[in-house]
N, CA, C and O of each residue as an XYZ file, in Angstrom:
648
protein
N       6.379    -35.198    -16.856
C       7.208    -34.017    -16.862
C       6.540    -32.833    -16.185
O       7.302    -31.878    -16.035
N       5.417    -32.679    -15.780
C       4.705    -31.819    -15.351
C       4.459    -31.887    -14.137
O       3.299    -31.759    -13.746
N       5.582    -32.122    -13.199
C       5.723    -32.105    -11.776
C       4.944    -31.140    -11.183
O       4.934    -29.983    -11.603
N       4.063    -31.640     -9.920
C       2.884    -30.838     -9.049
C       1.949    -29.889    -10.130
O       1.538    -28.737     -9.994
N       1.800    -30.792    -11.182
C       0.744    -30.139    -11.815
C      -0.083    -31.510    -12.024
O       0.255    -32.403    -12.801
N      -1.426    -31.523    -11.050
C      -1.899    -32.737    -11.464
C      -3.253    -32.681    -12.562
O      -3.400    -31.525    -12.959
N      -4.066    -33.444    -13.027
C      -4.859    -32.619    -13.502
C      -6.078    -32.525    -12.711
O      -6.177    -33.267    -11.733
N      -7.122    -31.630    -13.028
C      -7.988    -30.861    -12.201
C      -7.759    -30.017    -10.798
O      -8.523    -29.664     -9.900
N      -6.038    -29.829    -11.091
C      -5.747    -28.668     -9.363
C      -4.598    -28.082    -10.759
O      -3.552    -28.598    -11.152
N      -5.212    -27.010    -11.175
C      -4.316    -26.214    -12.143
C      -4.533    -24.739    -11.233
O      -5.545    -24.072    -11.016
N      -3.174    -24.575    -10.840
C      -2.834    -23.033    -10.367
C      -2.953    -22.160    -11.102
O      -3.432    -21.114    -10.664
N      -2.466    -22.274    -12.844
C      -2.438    -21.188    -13.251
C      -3.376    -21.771    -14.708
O      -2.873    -22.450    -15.602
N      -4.894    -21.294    -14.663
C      -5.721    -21.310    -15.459
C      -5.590    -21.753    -17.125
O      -6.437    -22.359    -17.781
N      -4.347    -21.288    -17.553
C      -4.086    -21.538    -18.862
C      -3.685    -22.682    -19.119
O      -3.813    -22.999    -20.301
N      -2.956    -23.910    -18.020
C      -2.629    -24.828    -18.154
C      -3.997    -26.072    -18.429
O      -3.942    -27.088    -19.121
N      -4.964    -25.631    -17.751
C      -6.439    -26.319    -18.190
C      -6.654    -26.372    -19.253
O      -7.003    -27.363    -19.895
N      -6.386    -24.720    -19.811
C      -7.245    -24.248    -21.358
C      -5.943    -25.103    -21.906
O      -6.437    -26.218    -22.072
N      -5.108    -25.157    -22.129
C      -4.536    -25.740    -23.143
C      -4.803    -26.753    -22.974
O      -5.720    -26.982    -23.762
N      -4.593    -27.625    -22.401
C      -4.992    -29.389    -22.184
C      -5.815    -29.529    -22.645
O      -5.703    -30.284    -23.611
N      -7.054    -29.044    -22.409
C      -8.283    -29.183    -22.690
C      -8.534    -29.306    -23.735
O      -9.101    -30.271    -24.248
N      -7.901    -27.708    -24.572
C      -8.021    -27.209    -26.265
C      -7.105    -28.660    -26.971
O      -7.373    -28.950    -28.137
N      -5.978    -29.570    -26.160
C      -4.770    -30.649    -27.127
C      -6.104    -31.755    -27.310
O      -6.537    -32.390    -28.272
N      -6.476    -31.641    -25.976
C      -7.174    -33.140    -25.674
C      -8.467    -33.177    -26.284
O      -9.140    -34.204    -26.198
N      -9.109    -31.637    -27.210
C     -10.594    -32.359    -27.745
C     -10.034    -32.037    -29.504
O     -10.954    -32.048    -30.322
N      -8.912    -31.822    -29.944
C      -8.470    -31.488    -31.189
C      -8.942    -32.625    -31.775
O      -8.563    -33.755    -31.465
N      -9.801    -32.358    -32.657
C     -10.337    -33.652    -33.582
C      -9.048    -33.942    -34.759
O      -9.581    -34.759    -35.509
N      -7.883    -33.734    -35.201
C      -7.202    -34.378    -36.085
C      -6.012    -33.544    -36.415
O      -6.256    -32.340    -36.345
N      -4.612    -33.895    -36.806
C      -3.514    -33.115    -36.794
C      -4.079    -31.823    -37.374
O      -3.429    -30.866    -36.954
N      -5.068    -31.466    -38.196
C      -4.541    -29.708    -38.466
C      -5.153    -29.567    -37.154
O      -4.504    -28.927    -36.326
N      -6.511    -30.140    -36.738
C      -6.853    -29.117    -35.715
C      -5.773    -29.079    -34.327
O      -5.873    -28.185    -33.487
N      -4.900    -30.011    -34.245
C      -3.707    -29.969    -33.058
C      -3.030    -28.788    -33.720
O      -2.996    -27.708    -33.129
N      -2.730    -28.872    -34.387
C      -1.359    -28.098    -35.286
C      -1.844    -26.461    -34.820
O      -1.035    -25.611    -34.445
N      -3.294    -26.245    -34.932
C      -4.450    -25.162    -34.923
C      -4.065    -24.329    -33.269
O      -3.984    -23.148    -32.931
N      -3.837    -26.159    -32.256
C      -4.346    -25.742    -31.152
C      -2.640    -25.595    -30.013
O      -2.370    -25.360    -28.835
N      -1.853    -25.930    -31.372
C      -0.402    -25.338    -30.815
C      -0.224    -24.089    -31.297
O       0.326    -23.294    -30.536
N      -0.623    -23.628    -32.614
C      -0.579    -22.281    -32.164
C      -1.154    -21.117    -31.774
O      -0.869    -19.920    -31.772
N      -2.250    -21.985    -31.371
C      -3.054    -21.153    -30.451
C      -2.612    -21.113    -29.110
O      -2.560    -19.980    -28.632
N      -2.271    -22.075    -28.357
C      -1.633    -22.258    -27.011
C       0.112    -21.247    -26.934
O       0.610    -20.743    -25.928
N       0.765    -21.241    -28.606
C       2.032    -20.659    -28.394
C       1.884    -19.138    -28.873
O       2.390    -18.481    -27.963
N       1.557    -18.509    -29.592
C       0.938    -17.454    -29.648
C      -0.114    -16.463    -28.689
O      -0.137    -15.237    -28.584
N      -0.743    -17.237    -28.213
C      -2.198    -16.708    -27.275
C      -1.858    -16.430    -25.585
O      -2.160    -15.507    -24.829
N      -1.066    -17.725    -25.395
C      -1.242    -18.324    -24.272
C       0.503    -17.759    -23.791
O       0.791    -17.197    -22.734
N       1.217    -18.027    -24.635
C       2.929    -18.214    -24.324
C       3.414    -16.668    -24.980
O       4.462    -16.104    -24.666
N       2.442    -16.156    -25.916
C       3.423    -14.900    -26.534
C       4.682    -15.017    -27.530
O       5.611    -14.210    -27.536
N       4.578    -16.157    -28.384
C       5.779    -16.445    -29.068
C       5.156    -16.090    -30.483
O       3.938    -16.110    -30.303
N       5.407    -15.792    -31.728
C       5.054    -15.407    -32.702
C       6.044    -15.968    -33.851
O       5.840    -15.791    -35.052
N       6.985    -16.568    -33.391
C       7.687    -17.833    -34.271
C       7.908    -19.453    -34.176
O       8.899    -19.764    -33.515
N       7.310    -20.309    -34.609
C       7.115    -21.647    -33.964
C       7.589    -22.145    -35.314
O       7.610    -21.682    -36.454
N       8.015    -23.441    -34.645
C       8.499    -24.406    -35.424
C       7.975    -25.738    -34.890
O       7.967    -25.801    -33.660
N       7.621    -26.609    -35.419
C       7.336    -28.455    -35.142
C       8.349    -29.406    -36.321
O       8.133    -29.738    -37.487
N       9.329    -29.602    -35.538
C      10.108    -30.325    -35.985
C       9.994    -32.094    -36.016
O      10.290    -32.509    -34.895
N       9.720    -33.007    -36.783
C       9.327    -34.364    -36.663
C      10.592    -34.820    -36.230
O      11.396    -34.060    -36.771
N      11.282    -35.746    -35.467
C      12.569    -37.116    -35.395
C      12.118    -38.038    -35.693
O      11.224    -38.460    -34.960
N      12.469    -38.788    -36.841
C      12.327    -39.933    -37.198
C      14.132    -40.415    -37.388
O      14.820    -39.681    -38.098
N      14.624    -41.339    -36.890
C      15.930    -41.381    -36.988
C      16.881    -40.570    -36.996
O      17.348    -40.103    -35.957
N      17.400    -40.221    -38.422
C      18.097    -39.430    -38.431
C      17.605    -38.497    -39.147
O      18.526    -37.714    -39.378
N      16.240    -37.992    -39.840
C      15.549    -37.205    -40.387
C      14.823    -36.366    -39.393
O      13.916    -36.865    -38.727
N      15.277    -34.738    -39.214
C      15.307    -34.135    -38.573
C      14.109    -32.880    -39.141
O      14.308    -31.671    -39.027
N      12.914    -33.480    -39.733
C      12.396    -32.158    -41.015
C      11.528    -31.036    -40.176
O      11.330    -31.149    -38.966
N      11.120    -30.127    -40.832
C      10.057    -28.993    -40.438
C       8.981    -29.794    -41.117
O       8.818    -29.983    -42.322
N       7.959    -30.423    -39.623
C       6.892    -30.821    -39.952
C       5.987    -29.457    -39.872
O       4.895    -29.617    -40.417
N       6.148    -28.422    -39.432
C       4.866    -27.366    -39.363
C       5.344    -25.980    -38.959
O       5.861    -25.778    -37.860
N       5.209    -25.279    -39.632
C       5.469    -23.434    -38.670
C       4.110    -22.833    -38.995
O       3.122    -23.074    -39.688
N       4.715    -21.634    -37.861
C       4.171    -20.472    -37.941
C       5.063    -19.424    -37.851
O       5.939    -19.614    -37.006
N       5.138    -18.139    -38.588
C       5.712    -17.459    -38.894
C       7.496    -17.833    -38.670
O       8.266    -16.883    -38.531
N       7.806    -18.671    -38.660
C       9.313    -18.767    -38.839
C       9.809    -18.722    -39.985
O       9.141    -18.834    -41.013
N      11.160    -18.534    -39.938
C      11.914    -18.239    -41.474
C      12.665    -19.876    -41.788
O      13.801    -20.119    -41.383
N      12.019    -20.673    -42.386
C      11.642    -21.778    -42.862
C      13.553    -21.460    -43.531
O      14.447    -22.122    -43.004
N      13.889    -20.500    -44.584
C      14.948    -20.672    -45.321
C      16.111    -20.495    -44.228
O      17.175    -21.002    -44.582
N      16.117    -19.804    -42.828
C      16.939    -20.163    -41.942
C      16.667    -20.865    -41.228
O      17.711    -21.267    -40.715
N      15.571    -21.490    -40.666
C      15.854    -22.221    -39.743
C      14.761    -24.195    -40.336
O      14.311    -24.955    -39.477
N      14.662    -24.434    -41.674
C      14.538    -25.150    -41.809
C      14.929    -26.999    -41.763
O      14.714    -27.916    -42.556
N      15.484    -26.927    -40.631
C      16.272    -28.249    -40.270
C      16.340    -27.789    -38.618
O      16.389    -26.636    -38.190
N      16.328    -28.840    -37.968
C      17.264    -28.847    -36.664
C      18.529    -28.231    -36.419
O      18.702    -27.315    -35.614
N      19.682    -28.919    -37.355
C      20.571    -28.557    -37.318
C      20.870    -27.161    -37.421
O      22.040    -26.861    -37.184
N      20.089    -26.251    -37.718
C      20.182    -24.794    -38.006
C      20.595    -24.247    -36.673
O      21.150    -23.149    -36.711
N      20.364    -25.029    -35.043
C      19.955    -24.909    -34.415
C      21.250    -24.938    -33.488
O      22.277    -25.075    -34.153
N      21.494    -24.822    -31.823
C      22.821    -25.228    -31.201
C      22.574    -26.363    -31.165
O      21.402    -26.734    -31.104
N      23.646    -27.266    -31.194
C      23.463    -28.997    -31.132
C      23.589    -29.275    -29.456
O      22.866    -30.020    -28.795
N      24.613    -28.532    -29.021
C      24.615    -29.269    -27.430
C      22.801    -29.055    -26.893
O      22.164    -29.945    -26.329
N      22.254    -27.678    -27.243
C      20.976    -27.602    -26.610
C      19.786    -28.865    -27.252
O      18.827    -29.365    -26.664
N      20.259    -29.097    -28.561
C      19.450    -30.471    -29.032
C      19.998    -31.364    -28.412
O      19.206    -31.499    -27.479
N      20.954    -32.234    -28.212
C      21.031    -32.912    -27.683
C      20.248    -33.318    -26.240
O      19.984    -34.497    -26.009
N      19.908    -32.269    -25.315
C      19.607    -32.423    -24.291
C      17.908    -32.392    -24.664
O      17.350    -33.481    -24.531
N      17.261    -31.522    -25.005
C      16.219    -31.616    -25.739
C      15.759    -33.331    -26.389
O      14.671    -33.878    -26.213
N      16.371    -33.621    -26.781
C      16.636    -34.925    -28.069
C      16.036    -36.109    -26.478
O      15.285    -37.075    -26.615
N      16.593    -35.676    -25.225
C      16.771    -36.564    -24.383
C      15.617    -36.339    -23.333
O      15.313    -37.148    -22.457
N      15.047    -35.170    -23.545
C      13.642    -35.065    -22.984
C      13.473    -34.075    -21.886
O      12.618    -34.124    -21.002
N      14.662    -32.904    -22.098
C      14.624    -31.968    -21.428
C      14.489    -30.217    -22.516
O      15.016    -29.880    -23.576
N      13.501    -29.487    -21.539
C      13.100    -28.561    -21.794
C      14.031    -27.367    -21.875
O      14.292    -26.957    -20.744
N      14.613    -26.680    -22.833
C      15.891    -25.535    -23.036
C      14.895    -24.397    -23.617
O      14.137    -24.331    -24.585
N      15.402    -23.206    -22.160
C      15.239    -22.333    -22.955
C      16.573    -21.526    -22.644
O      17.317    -21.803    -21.703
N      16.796    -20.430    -23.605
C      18.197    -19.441    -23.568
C      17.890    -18.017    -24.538
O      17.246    -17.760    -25.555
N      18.734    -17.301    -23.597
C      18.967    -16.244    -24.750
C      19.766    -17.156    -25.770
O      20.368    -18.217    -25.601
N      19.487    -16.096    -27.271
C      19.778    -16.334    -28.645
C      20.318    -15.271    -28.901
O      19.952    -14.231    -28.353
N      21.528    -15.324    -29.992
C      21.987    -14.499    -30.638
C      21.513    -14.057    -31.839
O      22.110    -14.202    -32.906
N      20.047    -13.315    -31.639
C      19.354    -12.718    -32.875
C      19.573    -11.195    -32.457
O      18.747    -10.861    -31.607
N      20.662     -9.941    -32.902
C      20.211     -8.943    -32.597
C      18.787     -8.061    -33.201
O      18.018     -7.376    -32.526
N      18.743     -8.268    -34.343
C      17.326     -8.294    -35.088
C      15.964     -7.880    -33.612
O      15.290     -6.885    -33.346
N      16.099     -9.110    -33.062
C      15.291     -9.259    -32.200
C      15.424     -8.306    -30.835
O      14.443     -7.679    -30.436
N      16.627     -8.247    -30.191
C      16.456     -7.296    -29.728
C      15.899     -5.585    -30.380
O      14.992     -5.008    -29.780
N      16.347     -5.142    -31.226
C      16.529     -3.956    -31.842
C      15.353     -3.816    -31.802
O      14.948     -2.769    -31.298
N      14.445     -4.718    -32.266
C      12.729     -4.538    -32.290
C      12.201     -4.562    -30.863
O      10.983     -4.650    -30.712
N      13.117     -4.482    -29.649
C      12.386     -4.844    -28.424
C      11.975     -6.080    -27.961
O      11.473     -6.221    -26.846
N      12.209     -7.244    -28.969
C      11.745     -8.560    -28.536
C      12.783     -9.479    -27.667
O      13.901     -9.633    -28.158
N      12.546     -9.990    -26.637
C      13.453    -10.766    -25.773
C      14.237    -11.242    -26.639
O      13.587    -11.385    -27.675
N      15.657    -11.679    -26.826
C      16.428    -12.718    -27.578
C      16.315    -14.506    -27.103
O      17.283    -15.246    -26.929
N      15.030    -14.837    -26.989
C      15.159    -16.346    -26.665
C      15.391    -17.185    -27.915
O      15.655    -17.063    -29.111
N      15.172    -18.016    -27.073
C      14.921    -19.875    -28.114
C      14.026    -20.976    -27.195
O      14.300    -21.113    -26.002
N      13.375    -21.438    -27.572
C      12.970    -22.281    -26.526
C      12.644    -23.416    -27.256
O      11.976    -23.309    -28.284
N      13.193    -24.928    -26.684
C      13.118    -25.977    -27.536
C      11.950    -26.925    -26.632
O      12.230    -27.245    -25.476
N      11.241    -27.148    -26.966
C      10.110    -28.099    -25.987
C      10.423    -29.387    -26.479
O      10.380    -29.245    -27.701
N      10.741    -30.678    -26.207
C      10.892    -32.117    -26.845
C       9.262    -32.315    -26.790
O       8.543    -31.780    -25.946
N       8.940    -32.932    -27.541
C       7.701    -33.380    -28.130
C       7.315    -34.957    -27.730
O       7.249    -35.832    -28.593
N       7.052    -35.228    -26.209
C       7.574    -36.733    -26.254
C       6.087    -37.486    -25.863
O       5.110    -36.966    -25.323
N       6.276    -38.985    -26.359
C       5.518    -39.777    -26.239
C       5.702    -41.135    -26.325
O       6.159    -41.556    -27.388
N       5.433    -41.977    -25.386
C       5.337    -42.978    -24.783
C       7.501    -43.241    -24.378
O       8.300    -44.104    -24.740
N       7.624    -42.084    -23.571
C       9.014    -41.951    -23.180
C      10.058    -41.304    -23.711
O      11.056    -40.957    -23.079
N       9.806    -41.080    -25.168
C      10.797    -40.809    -26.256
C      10.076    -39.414    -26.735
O       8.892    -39.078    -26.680
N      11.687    -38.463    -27.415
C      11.120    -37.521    -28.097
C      11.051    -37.891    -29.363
O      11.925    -38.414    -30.056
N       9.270    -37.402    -29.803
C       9.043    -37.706    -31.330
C       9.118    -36.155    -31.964
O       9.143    -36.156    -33.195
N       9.160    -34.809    -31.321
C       9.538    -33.990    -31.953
C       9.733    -32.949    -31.228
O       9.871    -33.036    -30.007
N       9.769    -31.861    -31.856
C      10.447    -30.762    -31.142
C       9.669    -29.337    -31.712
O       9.542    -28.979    -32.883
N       9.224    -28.697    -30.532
C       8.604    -27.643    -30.842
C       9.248    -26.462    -30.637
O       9.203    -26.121    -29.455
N       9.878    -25.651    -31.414
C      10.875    -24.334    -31.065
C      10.238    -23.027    -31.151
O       9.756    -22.796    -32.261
N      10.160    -22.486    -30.635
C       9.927    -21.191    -29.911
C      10.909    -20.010    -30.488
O      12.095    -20.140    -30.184
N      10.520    -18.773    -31.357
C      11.718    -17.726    -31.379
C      11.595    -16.909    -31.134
O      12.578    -16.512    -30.508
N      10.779    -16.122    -31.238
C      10.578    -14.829    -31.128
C       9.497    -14.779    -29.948
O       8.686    -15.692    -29.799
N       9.550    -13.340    -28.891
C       8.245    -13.188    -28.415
C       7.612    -12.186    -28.939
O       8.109    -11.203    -29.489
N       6.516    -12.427    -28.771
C       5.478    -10.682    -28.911
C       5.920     -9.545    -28.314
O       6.203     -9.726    -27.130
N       6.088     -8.387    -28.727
C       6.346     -7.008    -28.204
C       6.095     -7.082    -26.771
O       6.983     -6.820    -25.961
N       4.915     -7.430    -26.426
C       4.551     -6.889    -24.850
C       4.880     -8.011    -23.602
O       4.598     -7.939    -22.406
N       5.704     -9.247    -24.494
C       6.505    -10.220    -23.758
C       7.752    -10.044    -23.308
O       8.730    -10.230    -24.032
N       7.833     -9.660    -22.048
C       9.343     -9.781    -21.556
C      10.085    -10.869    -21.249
O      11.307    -10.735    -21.184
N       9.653    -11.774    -21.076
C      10.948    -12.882    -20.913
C       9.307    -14.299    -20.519
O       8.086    -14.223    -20.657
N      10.347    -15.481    -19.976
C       9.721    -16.243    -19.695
C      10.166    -16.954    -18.448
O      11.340    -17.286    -18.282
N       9.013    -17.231    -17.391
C       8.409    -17.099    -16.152
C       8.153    -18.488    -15.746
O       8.092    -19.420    -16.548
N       8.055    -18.561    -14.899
C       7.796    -20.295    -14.076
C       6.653    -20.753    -14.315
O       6.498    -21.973    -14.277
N       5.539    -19.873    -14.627
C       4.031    -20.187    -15.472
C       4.383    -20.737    -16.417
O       4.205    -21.950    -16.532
N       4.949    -20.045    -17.308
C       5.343    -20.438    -18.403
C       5.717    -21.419    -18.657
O       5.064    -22.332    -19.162
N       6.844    -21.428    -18.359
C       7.900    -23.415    -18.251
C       7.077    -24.057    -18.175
O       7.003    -24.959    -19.010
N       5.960    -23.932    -17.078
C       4.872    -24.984    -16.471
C       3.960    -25.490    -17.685
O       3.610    -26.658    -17.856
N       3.596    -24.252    -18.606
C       2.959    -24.418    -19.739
C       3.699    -25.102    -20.903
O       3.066    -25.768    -21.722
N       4.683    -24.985    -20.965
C       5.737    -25.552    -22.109
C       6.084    -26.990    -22.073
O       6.320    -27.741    -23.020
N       6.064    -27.308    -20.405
C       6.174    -28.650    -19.886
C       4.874    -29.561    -20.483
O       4.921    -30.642    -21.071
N       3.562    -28.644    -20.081
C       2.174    -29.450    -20.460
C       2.407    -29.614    -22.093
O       2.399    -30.741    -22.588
N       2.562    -28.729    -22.702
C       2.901    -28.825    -24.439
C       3.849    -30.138    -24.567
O       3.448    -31.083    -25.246
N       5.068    -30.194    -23.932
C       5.811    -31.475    -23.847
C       4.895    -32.918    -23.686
O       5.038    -33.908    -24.403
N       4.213    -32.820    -22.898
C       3.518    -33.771    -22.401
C       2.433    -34.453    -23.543
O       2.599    -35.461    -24.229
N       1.320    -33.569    -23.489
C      -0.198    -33.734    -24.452
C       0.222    -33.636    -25.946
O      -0.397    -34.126    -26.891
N       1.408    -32.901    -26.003
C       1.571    -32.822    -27.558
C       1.591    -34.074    -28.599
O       0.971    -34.321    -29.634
N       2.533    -34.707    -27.889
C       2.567    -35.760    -28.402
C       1.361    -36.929    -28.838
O       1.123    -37.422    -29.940
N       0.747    -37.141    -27.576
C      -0.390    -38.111    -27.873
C      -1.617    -37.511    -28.752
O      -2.444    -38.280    -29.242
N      -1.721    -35.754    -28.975
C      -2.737    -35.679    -29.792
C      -2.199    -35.524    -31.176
O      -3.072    -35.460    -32.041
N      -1.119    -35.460    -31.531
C      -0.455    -35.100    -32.598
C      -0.422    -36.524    -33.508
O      -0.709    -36.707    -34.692
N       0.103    -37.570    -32.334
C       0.839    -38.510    -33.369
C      -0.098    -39.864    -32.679
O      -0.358    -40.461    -33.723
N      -0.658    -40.574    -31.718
C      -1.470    -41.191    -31.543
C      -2.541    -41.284    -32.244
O      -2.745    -41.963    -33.251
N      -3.871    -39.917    -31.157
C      -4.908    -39.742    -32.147
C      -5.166    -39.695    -33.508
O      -6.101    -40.278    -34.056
N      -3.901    -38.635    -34.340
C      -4.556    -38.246    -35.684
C      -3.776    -39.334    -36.496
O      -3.534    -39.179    -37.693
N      -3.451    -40.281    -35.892
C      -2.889    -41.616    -36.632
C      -4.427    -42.711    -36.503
O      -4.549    -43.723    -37.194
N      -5.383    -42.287    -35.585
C      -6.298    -43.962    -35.276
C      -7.626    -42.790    -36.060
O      -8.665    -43.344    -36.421
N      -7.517    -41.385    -36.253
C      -8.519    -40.845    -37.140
C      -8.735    -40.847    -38.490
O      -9.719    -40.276    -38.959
């Protein structure tokens, strides 16, 4: 998914540091550690969600600052944009949070599929940005794409054979 990004010719520096930070995570907290360090630090988002798919069990495997009592399920969520997500494509959109504007924060959503060995095993959502984040940029995507990618194998591979 990370078209003309090969590794060791990274244009935009942060795409290294994150790889780098998925690929030496010794065990799910420290992944869990090093997504939100990569989505916070790196991306400017200050609401995350890690959603597991297992069939039809759709749960909140992990946040950071999200509101767990609204947005605790998938379904909380637009379904046409899961669906496409579900299928291994990257959505982002304005959201109808005015909340978020009023505070100055972009109104996004951004759904990353979480995939590995072809399939999405979960879904990483994105809500809010940081104050001094205006929107999101072709760096960015590029970075969200690598999260798509590495997430998976350090999340659910590795901290399964540790």
């Amino acid at each position: 998914m990370t078209e003309g990004v090969a590794v060791g010719s990274f244009e935009d520096p942060r795409l290294e540091v994150a790889q780098k930070r998925l690929r030496e995570s010794l065990d799910r907290a420290d992944v869990l550690e090093a997504i939100r360090e990569i989505v916070t630090g790196l991306l400017g988002c200050e609401e995350i969600g890690l959603f597991a798919i297992e069939r039809e069990n759709r749960e909140l495997l992990w946040s950071f600052g999200i509101d767990t009592e609204r947005h605790g399920t998938l379904e909380s969520f637009e379904e046409s944009a899961l669906r496409r997500v579900m299928q291994g494509e990257l959505h982002v959109a304005e959201a109808d949070h005015k909340e978020h504007a009023q505070q100055g924060n972009p109104p996004l959503q951004i759904f990353v599929p979480i995939r590995l060995h072809g399939r999405t095993v979960a879904v990483l959502v994105m809500l809010k940005l940081l104050p001094q984040k205006l929107g999101f940029d072709k760096a960015d995507i590029n970075l969200a794409k690598l999260l798509s990618d590495e997430t998976g194998r350090a999340l659910f591979e590795r901290s399964a054979n540790a």
